[in-house]
C-alpha positions as CSV (number, residue, x, y, z in Angstrom):
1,X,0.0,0.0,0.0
2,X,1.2,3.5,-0.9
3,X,2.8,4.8,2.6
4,X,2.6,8.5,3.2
5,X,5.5,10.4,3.2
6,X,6.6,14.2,3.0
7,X,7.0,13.9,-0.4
8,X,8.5,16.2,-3.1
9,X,8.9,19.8,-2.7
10,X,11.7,19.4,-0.2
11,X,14.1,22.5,1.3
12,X,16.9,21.8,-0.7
13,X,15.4,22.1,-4.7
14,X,13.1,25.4,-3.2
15,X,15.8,26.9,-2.6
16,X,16.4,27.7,-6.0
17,X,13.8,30.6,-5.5
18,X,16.0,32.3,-2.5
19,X,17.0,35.3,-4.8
20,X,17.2,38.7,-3.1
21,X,16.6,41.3,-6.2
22,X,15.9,43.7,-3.2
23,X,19.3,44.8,-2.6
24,X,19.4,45.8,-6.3
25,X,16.1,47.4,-6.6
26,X,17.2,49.2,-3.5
27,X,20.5,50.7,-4.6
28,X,19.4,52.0,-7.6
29,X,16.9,54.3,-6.2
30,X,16.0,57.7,-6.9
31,X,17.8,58.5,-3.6
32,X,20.9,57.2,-4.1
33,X,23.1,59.7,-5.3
34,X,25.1,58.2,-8.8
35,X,28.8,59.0,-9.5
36,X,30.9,58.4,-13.0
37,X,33.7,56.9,-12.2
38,X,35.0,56.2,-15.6
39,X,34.0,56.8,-19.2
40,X,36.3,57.0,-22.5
41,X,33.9,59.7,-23.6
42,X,31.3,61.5,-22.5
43,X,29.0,64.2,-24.7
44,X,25.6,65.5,-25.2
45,X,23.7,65.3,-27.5
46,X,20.0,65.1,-29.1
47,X,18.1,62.0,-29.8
48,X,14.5,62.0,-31.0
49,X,14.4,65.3,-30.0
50,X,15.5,64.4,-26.0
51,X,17.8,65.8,-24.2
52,X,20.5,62.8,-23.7
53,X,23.9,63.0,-22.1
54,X,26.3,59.8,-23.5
55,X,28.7,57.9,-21.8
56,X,30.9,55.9,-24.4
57,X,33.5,53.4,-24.3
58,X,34.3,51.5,-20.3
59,X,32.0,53.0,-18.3
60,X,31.6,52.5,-14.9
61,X,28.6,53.8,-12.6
62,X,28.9,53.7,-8.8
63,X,26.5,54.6,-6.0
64,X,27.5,53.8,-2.2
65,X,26.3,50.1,-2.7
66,X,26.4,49.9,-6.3
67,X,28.8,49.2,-9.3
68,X,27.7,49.1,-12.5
69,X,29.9,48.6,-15.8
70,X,29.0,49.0,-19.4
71,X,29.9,49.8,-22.9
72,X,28.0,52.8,-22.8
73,X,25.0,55.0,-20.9
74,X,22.5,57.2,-22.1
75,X,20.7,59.4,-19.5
76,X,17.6,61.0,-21.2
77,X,17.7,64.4,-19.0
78,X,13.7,65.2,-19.0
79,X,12.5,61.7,-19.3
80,X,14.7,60.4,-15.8
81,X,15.9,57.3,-17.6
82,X,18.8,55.6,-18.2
83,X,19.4,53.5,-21.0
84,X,23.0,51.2,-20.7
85,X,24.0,48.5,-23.0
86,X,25.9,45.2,-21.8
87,X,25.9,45.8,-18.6
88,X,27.4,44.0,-15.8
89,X,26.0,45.1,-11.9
90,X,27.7,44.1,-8.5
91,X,26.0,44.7,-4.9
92,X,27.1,43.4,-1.9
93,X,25.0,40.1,-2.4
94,X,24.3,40.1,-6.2
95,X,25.9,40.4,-10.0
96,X,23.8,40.8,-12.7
97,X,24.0,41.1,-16.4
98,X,22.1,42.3,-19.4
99,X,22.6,43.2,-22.9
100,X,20.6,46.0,-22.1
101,X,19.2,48.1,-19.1
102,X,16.1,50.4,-18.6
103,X,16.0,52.4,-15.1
104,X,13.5,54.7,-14.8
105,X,15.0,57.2,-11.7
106,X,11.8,58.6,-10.7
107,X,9.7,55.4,-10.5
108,X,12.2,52.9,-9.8
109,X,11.1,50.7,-12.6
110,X,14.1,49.0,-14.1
111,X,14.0,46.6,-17.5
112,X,16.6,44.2,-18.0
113,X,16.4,42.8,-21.6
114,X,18.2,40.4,-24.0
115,X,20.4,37.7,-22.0
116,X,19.8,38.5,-18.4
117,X,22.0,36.6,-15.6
118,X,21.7,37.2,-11.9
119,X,23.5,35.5,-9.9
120,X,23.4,35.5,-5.9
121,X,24.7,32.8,-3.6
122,X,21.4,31.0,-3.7
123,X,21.2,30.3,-7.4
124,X,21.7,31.8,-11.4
125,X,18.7,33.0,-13.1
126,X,18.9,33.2,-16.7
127,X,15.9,35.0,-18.9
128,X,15.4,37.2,-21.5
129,X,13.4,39.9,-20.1
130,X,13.0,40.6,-16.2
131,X,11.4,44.2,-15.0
132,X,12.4,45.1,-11.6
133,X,10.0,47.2,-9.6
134,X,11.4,48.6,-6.5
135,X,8.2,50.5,-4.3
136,X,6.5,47.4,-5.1
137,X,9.8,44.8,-3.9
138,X,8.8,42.8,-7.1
139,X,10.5,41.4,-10.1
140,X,8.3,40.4,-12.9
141,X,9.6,37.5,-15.6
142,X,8.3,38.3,-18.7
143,X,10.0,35.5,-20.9
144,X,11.1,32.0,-20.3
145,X,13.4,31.7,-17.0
146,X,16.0,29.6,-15.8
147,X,17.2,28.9,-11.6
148,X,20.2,26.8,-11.1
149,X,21.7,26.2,-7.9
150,X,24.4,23.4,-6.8
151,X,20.9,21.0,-6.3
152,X,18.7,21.1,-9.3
153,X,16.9,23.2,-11.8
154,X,13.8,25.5,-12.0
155,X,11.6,26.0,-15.6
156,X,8.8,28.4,-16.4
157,X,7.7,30.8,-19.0
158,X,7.1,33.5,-16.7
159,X,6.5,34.2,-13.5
160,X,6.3,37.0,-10.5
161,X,8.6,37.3,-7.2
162,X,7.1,39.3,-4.4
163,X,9.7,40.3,-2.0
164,X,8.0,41.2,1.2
165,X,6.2,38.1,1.6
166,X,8.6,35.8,-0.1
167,X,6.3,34.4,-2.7
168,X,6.1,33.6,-6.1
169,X,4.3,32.9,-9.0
170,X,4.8,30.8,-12.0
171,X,3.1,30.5,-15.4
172,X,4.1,27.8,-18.4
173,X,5.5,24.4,-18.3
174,X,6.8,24.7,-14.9
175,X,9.6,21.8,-14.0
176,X,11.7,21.2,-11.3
177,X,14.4,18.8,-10.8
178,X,17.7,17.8,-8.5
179,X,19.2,14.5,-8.2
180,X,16.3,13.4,-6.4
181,X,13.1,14.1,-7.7
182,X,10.9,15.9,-10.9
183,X,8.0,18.1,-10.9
184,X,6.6,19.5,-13.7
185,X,2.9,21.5,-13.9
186,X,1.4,24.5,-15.7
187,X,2.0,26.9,-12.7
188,X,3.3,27.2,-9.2
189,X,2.2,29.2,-6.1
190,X,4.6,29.3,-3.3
191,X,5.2,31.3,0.3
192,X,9.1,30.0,1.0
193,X,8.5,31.6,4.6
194,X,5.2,30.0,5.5
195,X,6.7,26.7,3.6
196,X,3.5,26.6,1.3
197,X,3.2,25.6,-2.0
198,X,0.2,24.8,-4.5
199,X,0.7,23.9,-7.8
200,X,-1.8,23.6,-10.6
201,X,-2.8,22.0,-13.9
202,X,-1.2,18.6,-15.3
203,X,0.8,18.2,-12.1
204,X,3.3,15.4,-12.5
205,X,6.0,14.2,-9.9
206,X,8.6,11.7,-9.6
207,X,10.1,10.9,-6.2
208,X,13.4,9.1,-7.1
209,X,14.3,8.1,-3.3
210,X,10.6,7.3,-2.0
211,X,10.1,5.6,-5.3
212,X,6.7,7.2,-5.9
213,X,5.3,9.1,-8.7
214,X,2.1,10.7,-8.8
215,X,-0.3,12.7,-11.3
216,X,-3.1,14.8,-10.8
217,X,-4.8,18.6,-11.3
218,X,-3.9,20.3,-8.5
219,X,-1.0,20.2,-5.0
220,X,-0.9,21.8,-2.1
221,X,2.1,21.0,0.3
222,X,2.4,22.8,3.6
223,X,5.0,22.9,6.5
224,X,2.6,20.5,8.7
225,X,3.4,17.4,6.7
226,X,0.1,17.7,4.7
227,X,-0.3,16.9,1.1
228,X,-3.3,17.4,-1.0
229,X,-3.7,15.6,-4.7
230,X,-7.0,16.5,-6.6
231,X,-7.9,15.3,-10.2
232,X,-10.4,13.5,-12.1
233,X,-8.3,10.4,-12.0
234,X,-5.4,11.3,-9.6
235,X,-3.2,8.7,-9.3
236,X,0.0,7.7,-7.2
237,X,2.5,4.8,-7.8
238,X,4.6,3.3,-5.2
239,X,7.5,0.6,-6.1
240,X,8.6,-1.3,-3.1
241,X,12.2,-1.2,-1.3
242,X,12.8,-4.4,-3.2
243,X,11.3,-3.3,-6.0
244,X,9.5,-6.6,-6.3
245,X,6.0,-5.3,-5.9
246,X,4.3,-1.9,-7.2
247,X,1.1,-0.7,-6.2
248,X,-1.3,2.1,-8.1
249,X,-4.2,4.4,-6.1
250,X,-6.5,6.6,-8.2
251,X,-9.3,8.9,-6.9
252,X,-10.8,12.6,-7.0
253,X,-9.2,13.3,-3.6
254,X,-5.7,12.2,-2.3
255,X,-4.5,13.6,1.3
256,X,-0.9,12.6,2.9
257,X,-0.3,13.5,6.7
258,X,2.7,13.1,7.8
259,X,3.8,14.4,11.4
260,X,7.0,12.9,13.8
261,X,3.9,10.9,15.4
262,X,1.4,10.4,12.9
263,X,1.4,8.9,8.9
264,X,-1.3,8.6,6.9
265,X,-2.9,8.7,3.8
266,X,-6.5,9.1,2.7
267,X,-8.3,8.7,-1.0
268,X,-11.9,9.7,-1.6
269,X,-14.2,9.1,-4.3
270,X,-13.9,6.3,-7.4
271,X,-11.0,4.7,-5.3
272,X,-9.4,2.5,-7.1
273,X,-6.5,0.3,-5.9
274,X,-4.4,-2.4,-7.5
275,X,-0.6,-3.8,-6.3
276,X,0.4,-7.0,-7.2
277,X,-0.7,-8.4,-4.1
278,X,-4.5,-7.3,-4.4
279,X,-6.8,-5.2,-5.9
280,X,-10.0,-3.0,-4.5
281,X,-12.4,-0.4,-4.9
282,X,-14.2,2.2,-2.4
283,X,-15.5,5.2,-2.2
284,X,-13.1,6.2,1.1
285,X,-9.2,4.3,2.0
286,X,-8.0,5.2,4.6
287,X,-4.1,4.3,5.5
288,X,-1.9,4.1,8.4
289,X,1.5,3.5,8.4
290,X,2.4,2.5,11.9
291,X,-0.1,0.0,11.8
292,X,0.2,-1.2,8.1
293,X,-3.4,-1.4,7.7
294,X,-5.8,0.5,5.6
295,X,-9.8,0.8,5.9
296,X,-11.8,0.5,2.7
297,X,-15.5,2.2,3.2
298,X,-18.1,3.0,0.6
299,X,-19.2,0.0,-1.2
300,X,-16.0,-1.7,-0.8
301,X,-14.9,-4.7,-2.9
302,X,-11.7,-6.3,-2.3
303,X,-9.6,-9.2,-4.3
304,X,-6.9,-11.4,-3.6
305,X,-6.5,-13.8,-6.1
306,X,-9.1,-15.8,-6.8
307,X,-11.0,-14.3,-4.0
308,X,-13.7,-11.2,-3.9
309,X,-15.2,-9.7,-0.2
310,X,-17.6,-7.5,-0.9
311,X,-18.9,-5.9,2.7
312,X,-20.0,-2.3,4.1
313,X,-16.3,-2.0,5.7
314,X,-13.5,-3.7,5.0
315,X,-10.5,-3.6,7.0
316,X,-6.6,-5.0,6.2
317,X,-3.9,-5.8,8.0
318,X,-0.1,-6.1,5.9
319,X,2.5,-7.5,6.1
320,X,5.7,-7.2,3.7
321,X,3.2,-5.9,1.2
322,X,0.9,-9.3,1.7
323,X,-2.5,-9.2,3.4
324,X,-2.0,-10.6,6.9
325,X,-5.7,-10.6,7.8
326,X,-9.1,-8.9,6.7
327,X,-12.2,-7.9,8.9
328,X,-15.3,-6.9,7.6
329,X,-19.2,-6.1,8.8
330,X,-21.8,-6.1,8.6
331,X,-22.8,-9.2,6.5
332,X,-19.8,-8.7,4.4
333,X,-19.7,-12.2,1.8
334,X,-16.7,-14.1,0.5
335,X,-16.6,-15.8,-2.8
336,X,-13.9,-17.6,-3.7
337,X,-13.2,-19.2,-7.4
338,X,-12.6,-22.6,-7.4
339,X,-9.4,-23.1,-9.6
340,X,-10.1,-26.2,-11.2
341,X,-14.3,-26.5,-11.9
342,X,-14.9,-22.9,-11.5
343,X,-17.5,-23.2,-9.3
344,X,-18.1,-20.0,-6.3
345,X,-17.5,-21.5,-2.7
346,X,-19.6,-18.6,-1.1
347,X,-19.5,-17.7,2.7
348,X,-21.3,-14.9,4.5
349,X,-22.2,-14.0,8.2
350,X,-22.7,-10.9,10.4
351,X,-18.9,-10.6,10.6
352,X,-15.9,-11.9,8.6
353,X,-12.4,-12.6,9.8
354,X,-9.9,-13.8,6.9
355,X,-6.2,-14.9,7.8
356,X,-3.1,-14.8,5.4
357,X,0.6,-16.7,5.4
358,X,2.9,-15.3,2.3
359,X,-0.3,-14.1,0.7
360,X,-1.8,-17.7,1.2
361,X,-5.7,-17.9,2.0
362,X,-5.7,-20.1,5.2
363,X,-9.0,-19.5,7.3
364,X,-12.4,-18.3,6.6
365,X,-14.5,-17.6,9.9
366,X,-17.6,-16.1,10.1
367,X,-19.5,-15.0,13.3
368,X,-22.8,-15.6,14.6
369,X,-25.4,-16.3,11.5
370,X,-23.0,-18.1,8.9
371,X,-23.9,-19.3,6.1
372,X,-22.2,-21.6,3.8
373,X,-21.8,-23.0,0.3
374,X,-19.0,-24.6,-0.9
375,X,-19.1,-27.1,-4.0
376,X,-17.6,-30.5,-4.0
377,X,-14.8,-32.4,-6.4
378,X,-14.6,-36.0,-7.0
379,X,-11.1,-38.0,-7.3
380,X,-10.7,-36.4,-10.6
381,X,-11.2,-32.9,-9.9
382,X,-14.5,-33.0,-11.2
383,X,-18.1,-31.1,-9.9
384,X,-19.5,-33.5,-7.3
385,X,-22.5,-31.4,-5.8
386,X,-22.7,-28.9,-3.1
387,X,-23.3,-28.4,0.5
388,X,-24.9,-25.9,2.1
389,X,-24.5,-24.9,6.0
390,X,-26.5,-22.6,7.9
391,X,-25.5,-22.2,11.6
392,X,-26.6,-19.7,14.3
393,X,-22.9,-19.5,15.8
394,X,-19.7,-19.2,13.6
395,X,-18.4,-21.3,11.2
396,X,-14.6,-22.0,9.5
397,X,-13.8,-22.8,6.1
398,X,-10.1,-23.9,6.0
399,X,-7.4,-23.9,2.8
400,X,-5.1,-25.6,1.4
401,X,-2.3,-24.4,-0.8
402,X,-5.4,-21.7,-1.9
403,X,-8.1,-23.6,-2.5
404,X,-10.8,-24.6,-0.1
405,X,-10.1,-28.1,1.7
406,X,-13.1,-28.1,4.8
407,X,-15.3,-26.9,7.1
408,X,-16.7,-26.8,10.7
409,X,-19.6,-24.9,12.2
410,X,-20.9,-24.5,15.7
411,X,-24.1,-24.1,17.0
412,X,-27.4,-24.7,15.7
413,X,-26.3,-26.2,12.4
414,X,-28.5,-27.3,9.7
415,X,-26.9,-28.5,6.4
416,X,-27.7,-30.0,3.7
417,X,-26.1,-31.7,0.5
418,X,-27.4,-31.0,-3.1
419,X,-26.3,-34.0,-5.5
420,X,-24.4,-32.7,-9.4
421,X,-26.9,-31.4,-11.1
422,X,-27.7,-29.0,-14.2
423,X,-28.8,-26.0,-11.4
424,X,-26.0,-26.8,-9.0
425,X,-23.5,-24.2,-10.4
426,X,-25.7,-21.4,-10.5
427,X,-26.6,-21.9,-6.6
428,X,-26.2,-18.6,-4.5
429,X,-26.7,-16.7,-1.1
430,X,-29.0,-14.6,-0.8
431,X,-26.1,-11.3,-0.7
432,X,-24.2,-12.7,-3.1
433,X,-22.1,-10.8,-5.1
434,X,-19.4,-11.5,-7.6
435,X,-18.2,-8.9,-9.6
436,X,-14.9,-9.8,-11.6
437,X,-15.7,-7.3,-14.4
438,X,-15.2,-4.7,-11.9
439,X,-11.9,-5.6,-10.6
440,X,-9.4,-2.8,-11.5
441,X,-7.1,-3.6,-14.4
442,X,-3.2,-2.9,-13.9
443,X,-3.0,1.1,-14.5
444,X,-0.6,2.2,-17.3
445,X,2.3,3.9,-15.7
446,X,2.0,7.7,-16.5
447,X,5.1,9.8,-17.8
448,X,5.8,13.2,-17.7
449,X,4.4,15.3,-20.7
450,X,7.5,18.0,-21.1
451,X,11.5,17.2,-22.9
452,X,13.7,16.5,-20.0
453,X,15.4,19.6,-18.4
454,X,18.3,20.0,-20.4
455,X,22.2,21.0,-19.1
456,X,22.1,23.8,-21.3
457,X,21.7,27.6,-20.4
458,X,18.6,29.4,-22.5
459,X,21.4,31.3,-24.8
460,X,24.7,32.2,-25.7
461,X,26.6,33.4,-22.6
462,X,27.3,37.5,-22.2
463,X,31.1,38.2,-22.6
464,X,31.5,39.4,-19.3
465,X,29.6,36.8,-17.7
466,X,32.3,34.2,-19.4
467,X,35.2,36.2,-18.3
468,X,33.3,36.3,-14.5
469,X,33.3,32.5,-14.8
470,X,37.0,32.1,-15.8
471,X,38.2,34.5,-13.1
472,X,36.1,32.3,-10.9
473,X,37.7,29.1,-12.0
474,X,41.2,31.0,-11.5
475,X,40.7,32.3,-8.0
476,X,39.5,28.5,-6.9
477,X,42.4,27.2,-8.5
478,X,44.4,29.9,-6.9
């Protein structure tokens, strides 16, 4: 059974989204007071009719906690706005570079356009287009953006930052991946200071060290433990530690709580479960890990082999993946297949205990009201008849290898014996149910719908960012 787990979403790979742009939108304010430091040449002149002073040739911009370089600056005098071309910033925390740069000075409304880099000791983004706006601590991403840090990768076509309550927002084809898990989605809500995170649309995830994978419409992960999976057909795969057994859940509703006390996991409506252990269907599951059992409620059906219960509640107790033991009331009935004549041995009774070795039918026992019919073989394997057993107390049907070898009963017991006969097969309880048509098929395992993140940046690398890298690489080897 799937086991709950705080899974996906973990510290290190949202970390990729610790970027501080507020140091940056800070220092190039409208108060802070800038100072050429260098220029090859500087001259005025008149563009479109503006009033533009131009810097030309090395120039270097400073303000008390700001350098910027560039190949040259244009300040439009009556419009408060800078315009610089392949830039290159450096704060205290940040360095950032752009083939161009638009600061407004009066709004604080900067535009960083053509092959953007920031890089801070969080991660490197990487876009095309990113407007910084600094009254409002928020940097918008207006073209396809790229975080990296020493974990993993972040994807989306767009997106928002707000500073002040460290959230974001993003739009497109969102992935993430590190070395141990993929996500991928059409957009992603998160609060990195509340730990809260909702993601929405074709939500697909891959949990390489929990071995699960999961698809639905819609996450929510919070800082409690809790996970929320919502879809038509959501569905979760888990592969065991031996990697022997898999088992798929699908339903509408998928909740994982995890705490250091408490795991659990709960599925509502269409549940549908199928390992290769056992299958079943409910409208509610309910799991618990330290107890490896789960509770099946809702018009429950449940089979093991050649076996289908079919009560009100059914409950099941594991055991390395195996079904130690079922319960079920009230007036839950059993019908088992028999291998060789196909004929239903049928049991029923106000309550049902059923007891497993290795995955091995042993022990039928019904309590209080039993009922019985289990068909006969001759020496050759053949239909022989049936008996039927009704007792006021309980009654056992024992198994061998599987298959149904006898009986006892207490109490009250009336029975009878109905010789082979052309009605014989179609003989039932009065609650009988067999369903085999319903049993769910083995789900097809679901893939993620986007390429593979790539270890290639979005474009050809700015000049000065590849002479920042070598004098990185020089300094470490220094």
């Amino acid at each position: 059974m799937i086991k709950p787990k705080k899974l996906l979403l973990r510290t290190g790979l949202t970390a990729l989204l610790c970027f501080s742009f507020t140091g940056f939108i800070q220092q190039v304010s409208a108060q802070s007071q800038v100072f050429i430091e260098n220029a090859n040449r500087a001259e005025g002149t008149i563009v479109d009719g503006e009033n533009v002073r131009k810097l030309i040739g090395n120039v270097i911009l400073r303000t008390e906690d700001m350098r910027m370089e560039a190949d040259s600056a244009y300040q439009f005098i009556n419009r408060n706005l800078i315009h610089a071309f392949n830039i290159q910033i450096e704060t205290d925390e940040d360095i950032i570079w752009a083939d161009t740069l638009y600061h407004d000075t009066f709004t604080d409304f900067s535009q960083f356009r053509g092959r953007v880099i920031i890089e801070s000791p969080a991660n490197t983004v990487f876009s095309e287009a990113i407007n910084l706006i600094s009254p409002l601590d928020l940097a918008v991403f207006l073209s396809p953006v790229r975080f990296e840090d020493e974990r993993g990768v972040l994807l989306a076509e767009s997106g928002l930052y707000f500073q002040r309550p460290d959230s974001a927002i993003f739009h497109g084809d969102v992935q993430l991946a590190d070395t141990t898990q993929y996500l991928e989605a059409d957009s992603l809500f998160m609060n990195r200071s509340k730990d809260l995170y909702e993601l929405h649309g074709r939500v697909f995830a891959d949990d390489y060290e929990e071995k699960v994978t999961f698809e639905g419409n819609y996450l929510f992960a919070d800082s409690l433990g809790y996970r929320l999976l919502t879809g038509d057909d959501a569905w979760m795969m888990e592969i065991s530690e031996s990697e022997t057994d898999t088992t798929h859940l699908i339903a509408k509703k998928i909740e994982l709580t995890e705490t250091d006390t408490l795991s659990m996991m709960d599925a509502y409506q269409q549940v549908r479960i199928w390992s290769t252990k056992f299958s079943a269907i409910a409208d509610t599951a309910n799991y618990r890990d330290e107890e490896e059992m789960f509770i099946l409620r809702g018009n429950p059906i449940l089979w093991q082999k050649n076996i289908q219960l079919t009560g009100p509640y059914i409950e099941a107790t594991l055991e390395n993946e195996d079904i130690r033991f079922l319960k079920s009331f009230p007036r839950p009935i059993v019908v088992q297949e028999d291998s060789a004549t196909g004929r239903l041995n049928q049991m029923t009774g106000d309550t049902l205990h059923a007891y497993f070795d290795e995955g091995e039918l042993e022990r039928l026992i019904v309590f209080d009201n039993s009922e019985i019919i289990f068909h006969q073989k001759d020496e050759d394997d053949e239909p022989d008849g049936l008996m039927e057993l009704i007792a006021v107390g309980s009654s056992t049907m024992i198994f061998l290898n599987g298959e149904f070898d006898n009986f006892k009963a207490e109490r009250n017991i009336d029975g009878s014996y109905i010789p082979e006969g052309p009605q014989v097969s179609e003989r039932r309880l009065e609650n009988f149910q067999w369903s085999p048509e319903r049993k769910p098929d083995r789900p097809a395992i679901r893939i993620p719908r986007l390429n593979a993140i790539l270890d290639i940046r979005p474009f050809e690398l700015p000049p000065r960012y590849v002479r920042y890298l070598e004098d990185q690489e020089e300094i470490v080897e220094e």
